[in-house]
matplotlib code that plots the C-alpha trace (Angstrom):
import matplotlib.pyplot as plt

x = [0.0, 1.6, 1.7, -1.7, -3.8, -3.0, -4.1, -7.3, -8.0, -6.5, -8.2, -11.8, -10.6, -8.3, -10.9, -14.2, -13.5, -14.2, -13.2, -10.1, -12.3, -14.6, -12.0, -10.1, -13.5, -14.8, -11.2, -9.8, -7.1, -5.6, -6.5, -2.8, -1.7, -4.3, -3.0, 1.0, -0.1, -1.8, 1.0, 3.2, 0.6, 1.0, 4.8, 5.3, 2.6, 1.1, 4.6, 5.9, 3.3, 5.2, 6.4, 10.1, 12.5, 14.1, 17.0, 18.0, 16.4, 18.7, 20.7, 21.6, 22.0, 23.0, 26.6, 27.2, 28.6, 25.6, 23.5, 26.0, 25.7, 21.9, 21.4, 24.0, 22.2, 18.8, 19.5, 20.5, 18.6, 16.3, 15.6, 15.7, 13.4, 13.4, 14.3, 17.0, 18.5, 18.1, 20.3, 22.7, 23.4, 23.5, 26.2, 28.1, 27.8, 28.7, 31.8, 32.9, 32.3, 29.7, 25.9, 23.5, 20.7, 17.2]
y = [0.0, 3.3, 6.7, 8.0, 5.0, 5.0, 8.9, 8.1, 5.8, 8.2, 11.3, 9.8, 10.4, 13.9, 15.5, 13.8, 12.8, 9.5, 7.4, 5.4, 2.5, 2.2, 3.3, 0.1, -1.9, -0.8, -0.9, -4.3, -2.3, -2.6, 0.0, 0.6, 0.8, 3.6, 5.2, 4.7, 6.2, 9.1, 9.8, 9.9, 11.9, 14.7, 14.7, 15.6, 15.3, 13.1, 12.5, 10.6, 7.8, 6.4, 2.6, 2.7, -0.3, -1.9, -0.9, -4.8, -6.1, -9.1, -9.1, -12.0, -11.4, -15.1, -16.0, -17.7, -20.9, -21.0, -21.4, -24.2, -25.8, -25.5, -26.6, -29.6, -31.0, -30.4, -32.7, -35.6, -38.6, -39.0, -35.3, -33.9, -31.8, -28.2, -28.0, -30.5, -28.4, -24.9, -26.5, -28.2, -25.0, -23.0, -24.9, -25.1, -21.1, -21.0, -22.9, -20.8, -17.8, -16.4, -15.1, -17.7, -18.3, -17.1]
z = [0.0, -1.1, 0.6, -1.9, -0.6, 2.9, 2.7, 1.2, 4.0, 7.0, 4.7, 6.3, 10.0, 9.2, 7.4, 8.0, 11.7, 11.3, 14.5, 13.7, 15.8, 13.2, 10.9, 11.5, 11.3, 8.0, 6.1, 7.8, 8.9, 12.5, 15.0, 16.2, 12.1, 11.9, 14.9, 13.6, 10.0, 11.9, 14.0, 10.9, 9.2, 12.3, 11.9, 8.1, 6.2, 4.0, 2.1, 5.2, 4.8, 1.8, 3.5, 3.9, 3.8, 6.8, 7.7, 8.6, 5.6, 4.3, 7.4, 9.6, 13.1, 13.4, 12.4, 9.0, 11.3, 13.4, 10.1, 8.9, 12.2, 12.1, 8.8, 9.0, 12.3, 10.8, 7.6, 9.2, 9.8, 12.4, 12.7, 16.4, 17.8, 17.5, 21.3, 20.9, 17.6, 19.4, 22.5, 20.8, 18.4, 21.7, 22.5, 19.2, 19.3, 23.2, 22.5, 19.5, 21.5, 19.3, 19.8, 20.9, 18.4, 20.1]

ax = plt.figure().add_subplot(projection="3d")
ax.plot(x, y, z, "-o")
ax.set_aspect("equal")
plt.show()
């Protein structure tokens, strides 16, 4: 959704005081996104409702061997558990001194 449609939606409560409650009922569109587009809205204008990228987009917070690790233990036969893969690659990362996978 780009900057122009989210307007025409918030446009209904700016200008014709709509309540964002039934705002968010009529549209499908969550209360608190209403409220967030709003508050954008107040700061600079309708120009500052264009969606931006994240900043961490296509960015691993989890080491490259972590992944390896993850993806080694996860192919092999019988498959462990998820609770068994996330504690063993807490150890592998523990023991190479690097952030534990969440």
């Amino acid at each position: 959704m780009d900057a122009a449609e989210r307007w025409r939606v918030l446009r209904l409560h700016v200008e014709d005081q709509i309540p964002l409650a039934a705002l968010a009922r009529e549209t499908g569109i969550s209360a608190r996104t209403l409220q967030r587009w709003h508050q954008l809205y107040r700061a600079g204008g309708s120009t500052s409702l264009d969606p931006r990228d994240r900043k961490d987009k296509s960015v691993r917070r989890t080491s490259a061997e972590t992944v390896a690790f993850i993806e080694q233990l996860a192919l092999c036969r019988p498959r462990p558990s998820l609770a068994t893969l996330h504690r063993l690659a807490v150890t592998d990362a523990q023991a190479r001194e690097l952030p534990a996978p969440s």
